[in-house]
N, C-alpha and C positions, 0 to 999 in steps of 0.2 A: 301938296299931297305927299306923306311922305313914301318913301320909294322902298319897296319888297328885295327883300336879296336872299338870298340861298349859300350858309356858311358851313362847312366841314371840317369838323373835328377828327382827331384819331381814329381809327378803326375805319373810317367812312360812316361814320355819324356823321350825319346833317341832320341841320334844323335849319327855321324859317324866321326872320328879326325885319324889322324896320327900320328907315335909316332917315331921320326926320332932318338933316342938313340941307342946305343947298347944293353943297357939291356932291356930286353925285359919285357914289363909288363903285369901282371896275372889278374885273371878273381877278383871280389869284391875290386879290389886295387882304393883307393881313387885317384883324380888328380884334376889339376887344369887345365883347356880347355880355347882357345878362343873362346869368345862369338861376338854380335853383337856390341856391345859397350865396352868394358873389357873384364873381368876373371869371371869364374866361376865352382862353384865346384861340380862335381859329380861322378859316381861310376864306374870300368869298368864289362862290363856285358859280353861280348865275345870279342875276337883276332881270329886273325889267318884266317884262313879257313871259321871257323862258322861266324865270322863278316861280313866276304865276301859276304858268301852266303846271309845274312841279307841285305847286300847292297845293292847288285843285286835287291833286288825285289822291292825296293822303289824307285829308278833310280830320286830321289828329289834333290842330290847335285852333284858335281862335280864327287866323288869317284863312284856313281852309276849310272852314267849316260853310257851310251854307244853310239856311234854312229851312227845316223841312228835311236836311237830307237823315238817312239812317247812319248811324251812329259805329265805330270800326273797332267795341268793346273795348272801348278806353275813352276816358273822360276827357276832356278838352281842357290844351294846354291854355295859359293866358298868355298876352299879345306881350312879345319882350323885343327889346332893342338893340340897338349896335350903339354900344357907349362911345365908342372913339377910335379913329387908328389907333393899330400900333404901334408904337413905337422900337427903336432899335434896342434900346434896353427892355422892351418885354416880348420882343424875340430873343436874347440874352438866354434869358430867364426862362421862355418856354423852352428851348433849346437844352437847359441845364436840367428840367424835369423829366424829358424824353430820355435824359441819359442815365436819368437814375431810376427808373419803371424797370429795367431789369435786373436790377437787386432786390425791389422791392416785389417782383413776382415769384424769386427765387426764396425770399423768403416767408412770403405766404405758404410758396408749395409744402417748407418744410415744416410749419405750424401745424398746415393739413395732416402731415403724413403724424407728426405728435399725437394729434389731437383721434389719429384713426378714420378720418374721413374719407370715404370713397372716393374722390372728384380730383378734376382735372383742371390746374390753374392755366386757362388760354391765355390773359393780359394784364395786366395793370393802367389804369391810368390816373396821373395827377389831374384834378383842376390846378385854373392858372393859378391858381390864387391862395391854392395850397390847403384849403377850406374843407377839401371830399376826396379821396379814395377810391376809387371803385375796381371792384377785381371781380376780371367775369370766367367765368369755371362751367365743365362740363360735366354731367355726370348721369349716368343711369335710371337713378331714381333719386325723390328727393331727399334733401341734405339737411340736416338740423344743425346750422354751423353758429347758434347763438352765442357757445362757449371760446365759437373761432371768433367772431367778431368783438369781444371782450377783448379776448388775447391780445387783436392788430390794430385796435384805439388804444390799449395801454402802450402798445411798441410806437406807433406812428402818430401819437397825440393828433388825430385829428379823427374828423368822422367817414367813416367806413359803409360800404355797402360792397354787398354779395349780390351779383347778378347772374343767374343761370341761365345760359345761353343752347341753343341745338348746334347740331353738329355742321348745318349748314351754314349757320350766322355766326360760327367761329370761322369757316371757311372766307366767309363773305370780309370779316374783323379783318384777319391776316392778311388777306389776299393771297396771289400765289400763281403760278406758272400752270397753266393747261394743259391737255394732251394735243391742245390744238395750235402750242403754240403763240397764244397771248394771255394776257390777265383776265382772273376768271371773270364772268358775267355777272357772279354776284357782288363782288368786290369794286368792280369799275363802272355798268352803266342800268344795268340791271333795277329797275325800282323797286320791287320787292318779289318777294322768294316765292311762288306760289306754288303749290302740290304738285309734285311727279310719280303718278301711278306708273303700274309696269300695262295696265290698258292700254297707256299709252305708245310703247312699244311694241306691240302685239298688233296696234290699227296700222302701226308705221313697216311691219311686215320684219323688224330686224331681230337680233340675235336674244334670245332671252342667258343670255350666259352675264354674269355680274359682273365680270372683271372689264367687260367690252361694253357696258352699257351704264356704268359707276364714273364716278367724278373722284377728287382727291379726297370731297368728306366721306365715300362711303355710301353716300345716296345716290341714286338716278341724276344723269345727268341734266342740267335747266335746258341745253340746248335741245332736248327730245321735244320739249313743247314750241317751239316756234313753227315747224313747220305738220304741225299734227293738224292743223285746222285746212293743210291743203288738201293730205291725203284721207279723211273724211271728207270733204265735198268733191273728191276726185272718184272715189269709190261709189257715190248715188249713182253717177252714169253706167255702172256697170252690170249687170247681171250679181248676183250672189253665187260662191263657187260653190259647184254640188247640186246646180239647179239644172234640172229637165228642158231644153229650149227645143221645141218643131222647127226644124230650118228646110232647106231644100234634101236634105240628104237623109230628113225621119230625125228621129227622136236623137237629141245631143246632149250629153251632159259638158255644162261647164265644170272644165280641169283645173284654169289656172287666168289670172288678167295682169295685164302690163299698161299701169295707170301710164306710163312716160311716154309710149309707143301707140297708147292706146287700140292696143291686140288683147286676143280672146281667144285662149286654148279651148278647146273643144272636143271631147273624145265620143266617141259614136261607140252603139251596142257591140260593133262587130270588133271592140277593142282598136279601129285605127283613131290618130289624132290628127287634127288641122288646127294649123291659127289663121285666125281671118282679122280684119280689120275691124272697130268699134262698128263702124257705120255701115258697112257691109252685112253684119250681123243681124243688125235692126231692120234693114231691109230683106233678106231671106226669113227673118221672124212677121213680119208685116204680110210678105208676100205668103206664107204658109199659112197666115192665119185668115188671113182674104180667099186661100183656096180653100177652107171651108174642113183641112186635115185639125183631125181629132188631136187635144191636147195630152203631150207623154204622162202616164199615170207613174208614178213610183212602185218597183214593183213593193208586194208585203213584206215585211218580217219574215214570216214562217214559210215564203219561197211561192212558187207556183201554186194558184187555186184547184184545191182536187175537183175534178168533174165524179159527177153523181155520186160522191163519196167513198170510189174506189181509192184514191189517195191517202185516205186516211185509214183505210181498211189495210193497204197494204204498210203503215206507218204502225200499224201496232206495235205494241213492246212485245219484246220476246221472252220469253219466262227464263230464268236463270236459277242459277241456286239462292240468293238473295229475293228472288221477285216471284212471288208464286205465278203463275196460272192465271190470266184473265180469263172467265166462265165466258165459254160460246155461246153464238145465241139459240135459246132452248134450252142450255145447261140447266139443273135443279129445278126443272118441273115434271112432277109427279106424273107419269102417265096414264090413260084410262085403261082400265082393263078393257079388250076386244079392241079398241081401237088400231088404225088399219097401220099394216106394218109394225106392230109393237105385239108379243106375245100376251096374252090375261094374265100371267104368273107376274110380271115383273113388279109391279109396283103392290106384290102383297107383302106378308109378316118381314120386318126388317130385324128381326133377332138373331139368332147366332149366325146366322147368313148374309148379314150386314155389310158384313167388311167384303163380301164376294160382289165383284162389278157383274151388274146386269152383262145377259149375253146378248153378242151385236149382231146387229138383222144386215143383210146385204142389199136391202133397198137401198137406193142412192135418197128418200125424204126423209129415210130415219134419223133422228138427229142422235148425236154423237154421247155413248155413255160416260159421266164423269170419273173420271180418276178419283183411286181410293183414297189417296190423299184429301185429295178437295170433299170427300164425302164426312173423314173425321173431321175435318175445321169446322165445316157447317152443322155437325151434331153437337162441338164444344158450344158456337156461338148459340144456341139454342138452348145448351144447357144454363148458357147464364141470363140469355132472358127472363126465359120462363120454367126452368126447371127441366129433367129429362122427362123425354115423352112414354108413356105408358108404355109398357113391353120391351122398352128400349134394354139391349143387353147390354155387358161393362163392354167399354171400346179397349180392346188390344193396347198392350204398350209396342 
């Protein structure tokens, strides 16, 4: 049966080979693999079991794929080999390529910068075998570098590919020193890069400030998501802050929780606060709701409910020079003549006498004569209904 190994190339490129010998080969042991066009040389990094299980989860070529399973939008690699150790002369030789990748980056950069290209050359690398090129570049948006890759097959007589990489898998390429003090997660053990919201920081309760929450690419740190799956199942245990709880002391709003301590700020209507204990909590809410006390309502929006609609009566608008006059009740209706409290003259001929406000009776039922203002708006809006009314005289400027 032959035996599964896990080999790594430059940048921490791995891939997945076969090794059909008898002798079975060990973890750091150099070899020589097929590639996409030739030979190529690189390290081995696990066998056995541990390679397996590596394989399994990237399901990208043939050794990892399984049946049935969904597919990781890429086509399936074909099963390739481990041609042979290597040898000291093709560590010589791999040795001499590495050393000349950074000339050969330096002069991509400067074809790019000729040629007007926006992008950013991250790497170069040789195959072993001198067969392929590949130069992988970053950049904004995409590059139309056909006229570049003409250019670096006539300079470097071999074939060339451009590979546009993100700013975290140039991260990952490079490697590089933390804030935390080791090699980053995605360059060393990291299997793959997955998405760092800033939800994710906001569940974890920390700084939304970039400088304190960014990695050396420029993105969110990987390390926000390992322990974000605690503190989502640590926060179900708790109350939601802002929420109304009946305890022994009346109605409590939740202030604040302390998932580590598992404490529960709590501030009461009269403005004092207490922290009580998770468990504690749940039992003075048990115990209130056993005695049979009414659940805390929030109070409205628009504040205290007016009783029998004095509240709202005394909430009126106040007329300003912008806001006319809201009509009282009884405003603009006509009154009867003889009717009690009201004189027979007042609601007759409204011609040159128009503009003079009815005279005011000293009953307290009499209802209140309108202001002469409020009497022209309401003879305009009448005029443009339906025309002025019979006998109506010109209104005053």
């Amino acid at each position: 049966m032959p035996q599964l190994v896990e080999v790594r190339f430059k940048g921490n490129r791995k891939a997945y080979f076969e090794w059909h010998d008898s002798e079975p080969l060990r973890a750091a042991e150099p070899v020589i693999v097929e590639s996409e066009r030739g030979l190529d040389f690189g390290t081995v990094t696990a066998t056995g079991a541990t390679a397996q299980t590596k394989c399994d989860r990237c399901r990208g070529c043939a050794l990892g794929a399984q049946e049935g399973a969904d597919s990781r939008r890429r086509e399936m690699e074909p099963t390739r080999k481990v041609v042979r150790r290597a040898s000291g002369g093709d560590r010589r030789a791999h040795e001499d390529l590495r050393r000349t990748e950074d000339d050969v980056r330096r002069k991509v950069r400067e074809r790019a910068q000729q040629h007007g290209l926006q992008m950013k050359v991250s790497d170069a690398e040789w195959q072993w075998d001198r067969n392929k090129l590949t130069v992988y570049f970053t950049a904004e948006k995409r590059v139309d570098f056909r006229q570049l890759v003409r250019d670096l097959a006539s300079t470097f007589r071999t074939r060339i590919e451009l590979r546009q990489i993100g700013v975290r898998d140039e991260a990952a390429r490079l490697s590089g020193i933390g804030r935390c003090g080791r090699e980053y997660c995605s360059a060393s053990w990291l299997p793959e890069l997955r998405p760092i919201g800033l939800q994710i920081a906001k569940d974890q309760r920390l700084s939304l400030n970039p400088a304190q929450i960014s990695g050396p690419c420029g993105r969110l740190l990987c390390c926000l998501r390992y322990e974000h799956e605690f503190y989502v199942q640590s926060r179900k245990r708790f109350p939601k802050e802002g929420k109304l709880l009946q305890t022994s002391r009346g109605a409590e709003k939740v202030y604040s929780i302390d998932i580590f301590r598992d404490r529960v700020t709590l501030r009461g209507e009269d403005g004092t606060s207490r922290t009580v204990e998770l468990a504690d909590l749940k039992r003075e809410v048990e115990a209130a709701t056993a005695g049979g006390l009414p659940a805390p309502q929030p109070a409205p929006a628009g504040g205290t409910a007016a009783k029998g609609g004095l509240a709202r009566a005394e909430r009126a608008p106040v007329p300003g020079p912008d806001r006319p006059p809201s009509p009282r009740p009884g405003e603009g209706q006509k009154p009867r003549a003889g009717a009690s409290g009201t004189p027979a003259g007042t609601g007759q001929a409204r011609g040159a006498g128009a503009d003079e406000a009815p005279p005011q009776t000293g009953e307290p039922g009499a209802a209140p004569a309108p202001r002469q203002g409020e009497q022209r708006r309401r003879r305009r809006r009448r005029r443009r209904r339906k025309g002025p009314p019979p006998g109506e005289g010109t209104t005053p400027s």
